[in-house]
N, C-alpha and C positions, 0 to 999 in steps of 0.2 A: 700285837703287843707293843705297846709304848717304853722305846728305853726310859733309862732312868735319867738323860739328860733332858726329853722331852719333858719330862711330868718335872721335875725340877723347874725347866722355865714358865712349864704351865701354873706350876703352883706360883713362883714368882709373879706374875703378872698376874693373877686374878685376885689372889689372896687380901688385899689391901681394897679389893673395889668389889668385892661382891659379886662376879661375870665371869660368867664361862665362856671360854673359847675351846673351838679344838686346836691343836697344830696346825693344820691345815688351813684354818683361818685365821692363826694368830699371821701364817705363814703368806696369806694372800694381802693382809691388810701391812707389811710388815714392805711393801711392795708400790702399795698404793698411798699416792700423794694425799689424796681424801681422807686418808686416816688421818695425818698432821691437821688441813683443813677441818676434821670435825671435833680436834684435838682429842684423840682414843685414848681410854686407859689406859687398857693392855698392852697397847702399841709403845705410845710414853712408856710405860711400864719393866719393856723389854728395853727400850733402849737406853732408858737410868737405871734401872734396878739389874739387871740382868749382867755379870761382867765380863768384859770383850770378850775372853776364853769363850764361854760358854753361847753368847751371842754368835761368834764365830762359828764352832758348832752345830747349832741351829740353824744357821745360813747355810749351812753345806747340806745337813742332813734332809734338810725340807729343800732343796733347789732352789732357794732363792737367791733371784740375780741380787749381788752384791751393790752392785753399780746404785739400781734402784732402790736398794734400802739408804744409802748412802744420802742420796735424794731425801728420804722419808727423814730420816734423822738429822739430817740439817734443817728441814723445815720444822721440827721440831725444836732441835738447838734454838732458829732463830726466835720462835714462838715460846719458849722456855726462857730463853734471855740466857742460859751458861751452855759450856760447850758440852756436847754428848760425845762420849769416847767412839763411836762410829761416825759422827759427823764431819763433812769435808772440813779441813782445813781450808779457811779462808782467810 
């Protein structure tokens, strides 16, 4: 069973682009630098739309390394042109 913070981010991020992900994959690409590189929706998606509370959340809940979304979302920042509230301070 999917809590209700999962389907909240899952709804947030597909909603707007028509694309299903599971958790699981929102959670592996959410990780990987290739997703910035191929500029992902749902990945963008999570990391504007979605807010830090609940981002946070999600990070914990799916184990993803922090460090490396950190990564993901500054490359998105920089590829965005403004800052993403998970992206390093530089």
């Amino acid at each position: 069973m999917t809590s209700p913070m999962i389907s909240l981010v899952l709804t947030t991020v597909t909603a707007s682009y028509g694309v299903e992900v599971s958790a699981q994959e929102l959670a592996d690409k959410l990780q990987d630098p290739a997703s910035a590189a191929a500029f992902d929706a749902p990945t963008f998606a999570f990391f504007s739309e979605v807010s830090p509370g609940l981002q946070a959340e999600f990070i914990e809940e799916m184990g993803v390394s922090k460090a490396a979304a950190v990564v993901v979302a500054t490359l998105f920042s920089e590829a965005a042109g403004y800052e993403l509230p998970l992206a390093a301070r530089t």
